[in-house]
Biopython code that builds the backbone (N, CA, C, O; Angstrom):
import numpy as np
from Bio.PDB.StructureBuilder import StructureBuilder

atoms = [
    (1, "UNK", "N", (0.846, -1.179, 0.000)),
    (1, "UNK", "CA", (0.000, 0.000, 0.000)),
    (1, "UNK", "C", (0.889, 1.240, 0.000)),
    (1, "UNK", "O", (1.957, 1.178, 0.609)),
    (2, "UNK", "N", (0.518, 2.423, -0.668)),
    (2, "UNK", "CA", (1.426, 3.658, -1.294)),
    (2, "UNK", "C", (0.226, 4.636, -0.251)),
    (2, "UNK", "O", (-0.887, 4.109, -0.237)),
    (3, "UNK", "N", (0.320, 5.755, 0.463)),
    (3, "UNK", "CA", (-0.073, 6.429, 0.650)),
    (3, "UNK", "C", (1.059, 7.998, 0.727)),
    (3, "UNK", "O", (2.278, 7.978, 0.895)),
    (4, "UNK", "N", (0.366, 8.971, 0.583)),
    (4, "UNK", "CA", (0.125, 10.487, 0.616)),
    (4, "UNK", "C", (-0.329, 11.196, 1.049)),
    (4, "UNK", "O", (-1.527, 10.913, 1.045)),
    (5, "UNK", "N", (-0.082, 12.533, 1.733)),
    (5, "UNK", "CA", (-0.774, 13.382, 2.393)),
    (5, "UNK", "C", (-0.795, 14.909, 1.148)),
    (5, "UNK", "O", (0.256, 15.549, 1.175)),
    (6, "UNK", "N", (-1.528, 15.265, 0.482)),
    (6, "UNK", "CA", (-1.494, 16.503, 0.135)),
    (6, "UNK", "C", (-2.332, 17.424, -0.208)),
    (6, "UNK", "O", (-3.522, 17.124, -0.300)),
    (7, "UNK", "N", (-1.905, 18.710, -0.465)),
    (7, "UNK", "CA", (-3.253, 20.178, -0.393)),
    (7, "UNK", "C", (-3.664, 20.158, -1.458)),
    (7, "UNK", "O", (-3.002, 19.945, -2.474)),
    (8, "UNK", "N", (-5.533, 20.511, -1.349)),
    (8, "UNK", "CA", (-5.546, 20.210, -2.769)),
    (8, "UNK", "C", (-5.711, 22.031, -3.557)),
    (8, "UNK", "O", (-6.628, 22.807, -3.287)),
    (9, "UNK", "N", (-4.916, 22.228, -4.223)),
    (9, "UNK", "CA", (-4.104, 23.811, -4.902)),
    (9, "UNK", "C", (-5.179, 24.303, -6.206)),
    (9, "UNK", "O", (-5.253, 25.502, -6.472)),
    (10, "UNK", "N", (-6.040, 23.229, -7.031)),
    (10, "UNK", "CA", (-6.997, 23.791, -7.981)),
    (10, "UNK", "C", (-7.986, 24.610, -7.221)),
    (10, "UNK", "O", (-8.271, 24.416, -6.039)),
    (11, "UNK", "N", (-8.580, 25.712, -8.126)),
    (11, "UNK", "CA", (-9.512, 27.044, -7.201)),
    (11, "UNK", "C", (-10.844, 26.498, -7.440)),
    (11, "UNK", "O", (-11.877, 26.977, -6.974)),
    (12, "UNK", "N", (-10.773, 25.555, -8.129)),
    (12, "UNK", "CA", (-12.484, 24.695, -7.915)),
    (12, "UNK", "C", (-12.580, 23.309, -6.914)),
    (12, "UNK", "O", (-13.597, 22.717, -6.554)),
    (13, "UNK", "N", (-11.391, 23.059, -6.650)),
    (13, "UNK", "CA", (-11.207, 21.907, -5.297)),
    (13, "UNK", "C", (-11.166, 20.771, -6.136)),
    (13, "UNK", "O", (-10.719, 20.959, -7.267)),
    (14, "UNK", "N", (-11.538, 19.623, -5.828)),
    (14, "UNK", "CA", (-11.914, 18.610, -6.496)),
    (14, "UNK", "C", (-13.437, 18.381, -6.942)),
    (14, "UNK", "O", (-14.115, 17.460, -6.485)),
    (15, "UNK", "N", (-13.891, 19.278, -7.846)),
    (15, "UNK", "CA", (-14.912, 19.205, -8.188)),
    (15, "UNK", "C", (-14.897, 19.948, -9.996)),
    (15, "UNK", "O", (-14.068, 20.712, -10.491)),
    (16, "UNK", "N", (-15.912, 19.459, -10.497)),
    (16, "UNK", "CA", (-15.825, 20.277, -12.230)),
    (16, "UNK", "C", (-14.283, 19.345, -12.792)),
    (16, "UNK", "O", (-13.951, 18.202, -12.478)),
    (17, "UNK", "N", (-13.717, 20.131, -13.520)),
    (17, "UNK", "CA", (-12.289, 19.635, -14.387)),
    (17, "UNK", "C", (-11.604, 18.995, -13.667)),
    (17, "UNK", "O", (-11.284, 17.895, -14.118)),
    (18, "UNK", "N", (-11.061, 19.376, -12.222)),
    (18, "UNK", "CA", (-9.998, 18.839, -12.096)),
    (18, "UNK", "C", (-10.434, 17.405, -11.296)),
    (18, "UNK", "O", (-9.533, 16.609, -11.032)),
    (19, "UNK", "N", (-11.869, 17.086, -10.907)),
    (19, "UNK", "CA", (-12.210, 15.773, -10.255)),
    (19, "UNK", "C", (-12.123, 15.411, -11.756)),
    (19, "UNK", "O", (-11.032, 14.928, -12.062)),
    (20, "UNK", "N", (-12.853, 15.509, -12.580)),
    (20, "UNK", "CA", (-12.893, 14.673, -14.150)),
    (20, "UNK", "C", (-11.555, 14.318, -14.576)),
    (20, "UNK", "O", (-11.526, 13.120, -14.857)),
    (21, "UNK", "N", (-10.332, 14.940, -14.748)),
    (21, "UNK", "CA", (-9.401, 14.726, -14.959)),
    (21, "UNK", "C", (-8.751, 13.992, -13.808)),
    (21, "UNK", "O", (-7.777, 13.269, -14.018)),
    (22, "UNK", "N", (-9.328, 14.176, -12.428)),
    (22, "UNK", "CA", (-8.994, 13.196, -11.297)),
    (22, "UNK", "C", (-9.076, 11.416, -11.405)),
    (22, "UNK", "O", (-8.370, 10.530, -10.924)),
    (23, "UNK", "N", (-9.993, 11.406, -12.062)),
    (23, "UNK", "CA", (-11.244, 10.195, -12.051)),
    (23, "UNK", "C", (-10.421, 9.650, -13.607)),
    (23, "UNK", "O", (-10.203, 8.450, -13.773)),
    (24, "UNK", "N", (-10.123, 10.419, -14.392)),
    (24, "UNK", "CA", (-9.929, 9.698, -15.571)),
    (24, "UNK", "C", (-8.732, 8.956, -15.518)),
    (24, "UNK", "O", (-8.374, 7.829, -15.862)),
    (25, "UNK", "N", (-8.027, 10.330, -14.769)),
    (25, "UNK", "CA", (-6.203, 9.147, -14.307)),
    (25, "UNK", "C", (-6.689, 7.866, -13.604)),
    (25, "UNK", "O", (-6.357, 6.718, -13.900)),
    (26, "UNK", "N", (-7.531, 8.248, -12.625)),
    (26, "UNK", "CA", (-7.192, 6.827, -12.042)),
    (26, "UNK", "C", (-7.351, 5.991, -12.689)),
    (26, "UNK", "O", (-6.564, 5.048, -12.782)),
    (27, "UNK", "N", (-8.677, 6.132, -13.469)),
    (27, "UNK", "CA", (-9.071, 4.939, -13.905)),
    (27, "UNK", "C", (-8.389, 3.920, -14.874)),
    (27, "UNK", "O", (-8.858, 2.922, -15.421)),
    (28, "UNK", "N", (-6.745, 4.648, -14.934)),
    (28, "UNK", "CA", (-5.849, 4.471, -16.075)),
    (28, "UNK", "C", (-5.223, 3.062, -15.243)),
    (28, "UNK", "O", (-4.694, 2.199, -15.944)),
    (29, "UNK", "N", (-5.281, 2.904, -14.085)),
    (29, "UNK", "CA", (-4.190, 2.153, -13.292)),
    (29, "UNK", "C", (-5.501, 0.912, -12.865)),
    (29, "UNK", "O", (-6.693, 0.969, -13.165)),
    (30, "UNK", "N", (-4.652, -0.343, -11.943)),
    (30, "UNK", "CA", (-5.605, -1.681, -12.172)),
    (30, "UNK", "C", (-5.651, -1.334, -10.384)),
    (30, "UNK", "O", (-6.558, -1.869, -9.746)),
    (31, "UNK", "N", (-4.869, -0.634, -9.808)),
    (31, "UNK", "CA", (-4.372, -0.464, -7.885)),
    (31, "UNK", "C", (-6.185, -0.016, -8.254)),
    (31, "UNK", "O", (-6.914, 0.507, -9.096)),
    (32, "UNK", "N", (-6.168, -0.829, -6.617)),
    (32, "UNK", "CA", (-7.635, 0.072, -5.482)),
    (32, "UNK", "C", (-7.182, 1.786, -5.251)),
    (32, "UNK", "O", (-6.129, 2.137, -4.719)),
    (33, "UNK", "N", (-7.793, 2.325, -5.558)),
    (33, "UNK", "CA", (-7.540, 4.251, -4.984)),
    (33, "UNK", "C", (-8.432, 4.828, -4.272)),
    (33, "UNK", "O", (-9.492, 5.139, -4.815)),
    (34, "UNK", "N", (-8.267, 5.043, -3.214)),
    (34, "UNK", "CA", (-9.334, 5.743, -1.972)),
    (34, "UNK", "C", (-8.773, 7.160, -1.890)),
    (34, "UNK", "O", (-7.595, 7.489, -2.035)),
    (35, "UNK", "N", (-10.000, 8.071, -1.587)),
    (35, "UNK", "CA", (-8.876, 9.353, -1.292)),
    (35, "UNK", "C", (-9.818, 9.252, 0.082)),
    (35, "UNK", "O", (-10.971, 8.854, 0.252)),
    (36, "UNK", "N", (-8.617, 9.893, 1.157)),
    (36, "UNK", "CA", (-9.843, 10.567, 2.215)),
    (36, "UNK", "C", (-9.416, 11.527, 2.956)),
    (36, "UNK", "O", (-8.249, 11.789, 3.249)),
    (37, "UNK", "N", (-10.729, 12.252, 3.374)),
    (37, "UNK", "CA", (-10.618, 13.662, 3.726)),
    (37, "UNK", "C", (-11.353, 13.723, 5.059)),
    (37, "UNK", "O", (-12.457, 13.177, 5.050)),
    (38, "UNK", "N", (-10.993, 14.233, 6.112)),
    (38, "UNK", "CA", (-11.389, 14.183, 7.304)),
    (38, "UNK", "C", (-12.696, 12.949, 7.620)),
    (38, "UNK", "O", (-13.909, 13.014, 7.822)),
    (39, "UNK", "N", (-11.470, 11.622, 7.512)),
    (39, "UNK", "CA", (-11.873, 10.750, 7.529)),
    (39, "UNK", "C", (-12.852, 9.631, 7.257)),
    (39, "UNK", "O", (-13.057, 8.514, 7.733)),
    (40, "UNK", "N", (-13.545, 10.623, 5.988)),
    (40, "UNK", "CA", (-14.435, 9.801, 4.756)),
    (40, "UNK", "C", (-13.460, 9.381, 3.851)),
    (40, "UNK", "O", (-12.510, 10.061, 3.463)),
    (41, "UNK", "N", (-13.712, 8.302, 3.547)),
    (41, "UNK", "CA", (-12.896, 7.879, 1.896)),
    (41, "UNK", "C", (-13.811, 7.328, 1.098)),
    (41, "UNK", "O", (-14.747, 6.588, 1.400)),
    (42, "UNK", "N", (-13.302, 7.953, -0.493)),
    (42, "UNK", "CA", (-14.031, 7.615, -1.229)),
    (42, "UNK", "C", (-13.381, 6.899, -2.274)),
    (42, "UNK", "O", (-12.151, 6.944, -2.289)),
    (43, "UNK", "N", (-13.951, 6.275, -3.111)),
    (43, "UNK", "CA", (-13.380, 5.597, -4.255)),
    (43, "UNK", "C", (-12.922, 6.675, -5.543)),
    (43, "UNK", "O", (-13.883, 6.944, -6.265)),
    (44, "UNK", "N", (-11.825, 7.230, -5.887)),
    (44, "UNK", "CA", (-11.198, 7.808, -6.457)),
    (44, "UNK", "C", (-11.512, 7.025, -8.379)),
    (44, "UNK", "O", (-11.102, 7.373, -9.487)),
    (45, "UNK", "N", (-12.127, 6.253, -8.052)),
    (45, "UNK", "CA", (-12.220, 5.833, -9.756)),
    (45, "UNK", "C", (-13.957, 6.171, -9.821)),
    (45, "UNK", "O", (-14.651, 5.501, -10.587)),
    (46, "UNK", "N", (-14.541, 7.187, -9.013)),
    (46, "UNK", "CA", (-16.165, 7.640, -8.746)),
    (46, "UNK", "C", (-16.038, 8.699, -9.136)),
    (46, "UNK", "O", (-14.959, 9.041, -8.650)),
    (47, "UNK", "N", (-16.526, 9.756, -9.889)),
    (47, "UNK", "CA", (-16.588, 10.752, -9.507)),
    (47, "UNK", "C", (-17.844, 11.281, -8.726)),
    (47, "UNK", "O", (-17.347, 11.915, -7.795)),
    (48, "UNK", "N", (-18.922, 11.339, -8.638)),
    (48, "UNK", "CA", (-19.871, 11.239, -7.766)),
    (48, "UNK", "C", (-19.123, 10.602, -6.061)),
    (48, "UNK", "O", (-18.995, 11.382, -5.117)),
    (49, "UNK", "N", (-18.804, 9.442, -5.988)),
    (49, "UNK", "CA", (-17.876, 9.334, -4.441)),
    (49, "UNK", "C", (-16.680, 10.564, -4.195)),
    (49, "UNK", "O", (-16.560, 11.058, -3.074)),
    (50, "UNK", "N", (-16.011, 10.907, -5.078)),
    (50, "UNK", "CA", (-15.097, 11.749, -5.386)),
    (50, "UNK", "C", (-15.443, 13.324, -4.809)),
    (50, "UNK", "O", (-14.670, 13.988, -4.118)),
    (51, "UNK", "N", (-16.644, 13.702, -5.215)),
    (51, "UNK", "CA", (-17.228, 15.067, -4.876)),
    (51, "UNK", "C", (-18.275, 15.058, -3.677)),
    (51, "UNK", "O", (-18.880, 15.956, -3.091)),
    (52, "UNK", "N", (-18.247, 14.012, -3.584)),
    (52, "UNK", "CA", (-19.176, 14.077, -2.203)),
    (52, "UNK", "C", (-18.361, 14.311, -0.724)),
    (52, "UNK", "O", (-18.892, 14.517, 0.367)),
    (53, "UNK", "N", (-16.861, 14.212, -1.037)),
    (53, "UNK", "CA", (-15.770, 14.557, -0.077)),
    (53, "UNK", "C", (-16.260, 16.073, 0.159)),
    (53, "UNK", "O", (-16.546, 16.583, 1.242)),
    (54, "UNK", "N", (-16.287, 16.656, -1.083)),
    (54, "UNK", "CA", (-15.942, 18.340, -1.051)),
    (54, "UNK", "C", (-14.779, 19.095, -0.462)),
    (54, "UNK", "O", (-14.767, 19.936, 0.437)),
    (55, "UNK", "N", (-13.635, 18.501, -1.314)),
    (55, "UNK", "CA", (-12.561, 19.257, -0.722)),
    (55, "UNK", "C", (-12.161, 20.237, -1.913)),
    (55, "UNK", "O", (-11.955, 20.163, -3.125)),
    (56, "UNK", "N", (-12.163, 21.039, -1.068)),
    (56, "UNK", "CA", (-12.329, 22.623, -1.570)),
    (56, "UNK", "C", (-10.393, 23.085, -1.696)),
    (56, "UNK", "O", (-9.465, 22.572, -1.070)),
    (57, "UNK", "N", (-10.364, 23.803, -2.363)),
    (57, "UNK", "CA", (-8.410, 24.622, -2.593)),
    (57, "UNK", "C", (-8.477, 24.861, -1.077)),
    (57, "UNK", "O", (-9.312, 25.539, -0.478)),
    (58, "UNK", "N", (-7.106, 23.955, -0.411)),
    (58, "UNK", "CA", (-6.121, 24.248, 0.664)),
    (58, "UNK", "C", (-6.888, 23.089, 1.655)),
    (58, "UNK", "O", (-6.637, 23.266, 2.847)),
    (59, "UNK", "N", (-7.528, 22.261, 1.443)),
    (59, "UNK", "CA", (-8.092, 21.212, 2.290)),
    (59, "UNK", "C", (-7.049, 20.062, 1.896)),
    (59, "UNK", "O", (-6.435, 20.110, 0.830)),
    (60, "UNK", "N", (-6.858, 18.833, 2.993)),
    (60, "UNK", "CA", (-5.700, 18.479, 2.770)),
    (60, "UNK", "C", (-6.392, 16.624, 2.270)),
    (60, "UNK", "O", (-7.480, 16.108, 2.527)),
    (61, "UNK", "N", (-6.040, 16.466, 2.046)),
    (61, "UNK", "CA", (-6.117, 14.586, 1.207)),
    (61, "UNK", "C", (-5.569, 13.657, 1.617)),
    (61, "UNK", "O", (-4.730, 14.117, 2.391)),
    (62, "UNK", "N", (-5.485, 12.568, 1.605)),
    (62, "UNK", "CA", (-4.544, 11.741, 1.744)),
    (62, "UNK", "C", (-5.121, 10.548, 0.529)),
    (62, "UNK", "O", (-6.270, 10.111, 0.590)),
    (63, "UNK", "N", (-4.113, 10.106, -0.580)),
    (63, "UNK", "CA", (-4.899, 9.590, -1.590)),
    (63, "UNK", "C", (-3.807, 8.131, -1.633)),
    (63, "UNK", "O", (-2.668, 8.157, -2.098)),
    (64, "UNK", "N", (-4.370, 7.112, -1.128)),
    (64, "UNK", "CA", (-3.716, 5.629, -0.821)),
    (64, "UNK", "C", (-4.249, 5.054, -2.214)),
    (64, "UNK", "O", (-5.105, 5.501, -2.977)),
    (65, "UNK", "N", (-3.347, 3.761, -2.291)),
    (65, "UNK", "CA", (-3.738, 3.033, -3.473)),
    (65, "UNK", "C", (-3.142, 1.615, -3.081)),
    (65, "UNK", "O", (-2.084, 1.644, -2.454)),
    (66, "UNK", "N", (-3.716, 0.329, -3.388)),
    (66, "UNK", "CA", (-2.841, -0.594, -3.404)),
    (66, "UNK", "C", (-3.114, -1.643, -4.292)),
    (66, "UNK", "O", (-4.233, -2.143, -4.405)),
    (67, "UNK", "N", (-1.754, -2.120, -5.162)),
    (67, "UNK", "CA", (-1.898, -2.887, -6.071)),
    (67, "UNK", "C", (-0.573, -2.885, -6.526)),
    (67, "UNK", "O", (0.336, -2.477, -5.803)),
    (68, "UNK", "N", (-0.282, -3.531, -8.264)),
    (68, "UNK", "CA", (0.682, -3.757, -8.418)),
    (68, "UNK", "C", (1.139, -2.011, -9.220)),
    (68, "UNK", "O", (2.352, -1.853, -9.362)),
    (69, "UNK", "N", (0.447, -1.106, -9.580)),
    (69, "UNK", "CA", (1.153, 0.442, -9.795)),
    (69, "UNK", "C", (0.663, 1.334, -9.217)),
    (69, "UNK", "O", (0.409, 2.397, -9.784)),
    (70, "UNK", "N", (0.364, 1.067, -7.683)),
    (70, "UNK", "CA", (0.234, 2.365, -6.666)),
    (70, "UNK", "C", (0.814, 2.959, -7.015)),
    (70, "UNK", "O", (0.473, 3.746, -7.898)),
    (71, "UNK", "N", (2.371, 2.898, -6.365)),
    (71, "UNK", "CA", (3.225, 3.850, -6.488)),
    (71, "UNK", "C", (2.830, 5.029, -7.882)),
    (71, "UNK", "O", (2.404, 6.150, -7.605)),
    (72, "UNK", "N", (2.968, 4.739, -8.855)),
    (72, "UNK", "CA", (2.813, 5.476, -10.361)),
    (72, "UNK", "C", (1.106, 5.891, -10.082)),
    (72, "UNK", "O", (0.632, 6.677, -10.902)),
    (73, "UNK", "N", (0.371, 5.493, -9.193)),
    (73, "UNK", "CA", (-0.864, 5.604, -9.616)),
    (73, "UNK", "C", (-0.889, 7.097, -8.281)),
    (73, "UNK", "O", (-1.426, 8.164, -8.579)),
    (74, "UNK", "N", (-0.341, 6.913, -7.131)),
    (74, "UNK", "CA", (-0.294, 7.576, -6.229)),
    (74, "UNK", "C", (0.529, 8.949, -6.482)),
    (74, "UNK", "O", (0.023, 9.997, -6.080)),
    (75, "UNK", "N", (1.628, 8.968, -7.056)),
    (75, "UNK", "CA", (2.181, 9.737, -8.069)),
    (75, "UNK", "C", (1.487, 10.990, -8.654)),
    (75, "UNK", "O", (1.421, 12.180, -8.345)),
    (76, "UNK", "N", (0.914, 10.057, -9.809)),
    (76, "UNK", "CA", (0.202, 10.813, -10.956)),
    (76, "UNK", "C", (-0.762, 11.844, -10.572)),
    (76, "UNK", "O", (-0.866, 12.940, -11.123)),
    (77, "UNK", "N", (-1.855, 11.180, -9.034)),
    (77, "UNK", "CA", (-2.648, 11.468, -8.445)),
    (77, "UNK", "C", (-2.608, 12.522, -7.925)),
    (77, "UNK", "O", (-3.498, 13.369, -7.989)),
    (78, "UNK", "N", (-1.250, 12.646, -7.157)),
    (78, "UNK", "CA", (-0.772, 13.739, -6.178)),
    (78, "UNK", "C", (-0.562, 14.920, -6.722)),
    (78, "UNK", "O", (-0.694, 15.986, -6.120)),
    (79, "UNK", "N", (-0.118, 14.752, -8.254)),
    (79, "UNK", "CA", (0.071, 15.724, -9.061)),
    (79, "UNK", "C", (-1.004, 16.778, -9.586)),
    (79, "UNK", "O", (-1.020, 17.999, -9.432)),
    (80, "UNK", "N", (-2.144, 15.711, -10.438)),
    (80, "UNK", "CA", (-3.697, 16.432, -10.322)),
    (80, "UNK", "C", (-3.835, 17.453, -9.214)),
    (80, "UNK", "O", (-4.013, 18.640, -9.490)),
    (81, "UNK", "N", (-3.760, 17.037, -8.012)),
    (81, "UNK", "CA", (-4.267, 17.769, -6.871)),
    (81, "UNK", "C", (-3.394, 19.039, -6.682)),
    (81, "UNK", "O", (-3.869, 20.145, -6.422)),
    (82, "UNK", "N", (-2.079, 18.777, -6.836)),
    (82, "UNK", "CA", (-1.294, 19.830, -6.513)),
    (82, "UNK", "C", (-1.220, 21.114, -7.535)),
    (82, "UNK", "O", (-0.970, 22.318, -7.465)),
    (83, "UNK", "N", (-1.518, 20.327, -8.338)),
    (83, "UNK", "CA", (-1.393, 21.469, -9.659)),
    (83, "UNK", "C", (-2.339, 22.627, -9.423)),
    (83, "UNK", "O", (-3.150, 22.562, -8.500)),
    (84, "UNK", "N", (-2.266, 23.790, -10.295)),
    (84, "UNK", "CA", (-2.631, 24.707, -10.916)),
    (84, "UNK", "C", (-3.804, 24.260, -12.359)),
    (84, "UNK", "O", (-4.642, 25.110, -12.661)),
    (85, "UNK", "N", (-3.765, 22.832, -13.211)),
    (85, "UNK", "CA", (-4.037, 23.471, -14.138)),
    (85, "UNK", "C", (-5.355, 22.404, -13.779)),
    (85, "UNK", "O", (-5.371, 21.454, -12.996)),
    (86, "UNK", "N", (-6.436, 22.937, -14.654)),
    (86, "UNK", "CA", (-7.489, 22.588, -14.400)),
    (86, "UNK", "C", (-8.111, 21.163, -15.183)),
    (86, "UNK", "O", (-9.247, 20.763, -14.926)),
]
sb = StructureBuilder()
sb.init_structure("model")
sb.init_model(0)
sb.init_chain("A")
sb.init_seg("    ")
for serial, (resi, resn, name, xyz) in enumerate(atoms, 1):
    if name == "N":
        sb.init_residue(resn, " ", resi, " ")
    sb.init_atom(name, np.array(xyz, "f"), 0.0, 1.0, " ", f" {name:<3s}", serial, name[0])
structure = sb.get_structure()
């Protein structure tokens, strides 16, 4: 199991573009992906589970995965969130 702690930096949170583009990475990888946010987790290959978190720019994540490309899947993930682009 790969886990992460990070802020999420898009000005729409995880919701609109950057959950869609959230949801599409994952769904690229075969790993389980949970994200959770003050201690709900949701299934990261949902988007509907995904936005029902409501983590808004500067709320913090922690986005676990386990399988055989967490790591790359946990990665990729962390990146979405951290970014700027939508």
């Amino acid at each position: 199991m790969v886990e992460r702690e990070a802020t999420v930096v898009p000005e729409e949170g995880l919701h609109a573009r950057p959950a869609a583009r959230f949801v599409g990475t994952a769904k690229q990888f075969v790993s389980d992906i949970v994200v959770i946010k003050d201690g709900k987790e949701a299934n990261a290959k949902s988007p509907l589970k995904l936005m029902t978190l409501g983590a808004k720019k500067g709320d913090r994540v922690v986005i676990r995965a386990e399988g055989e490309d967490a790591e790359e899947a946990v990665e990729a993930l962390v990146e979405i969130v951290t970014s700027e682009e939508p």
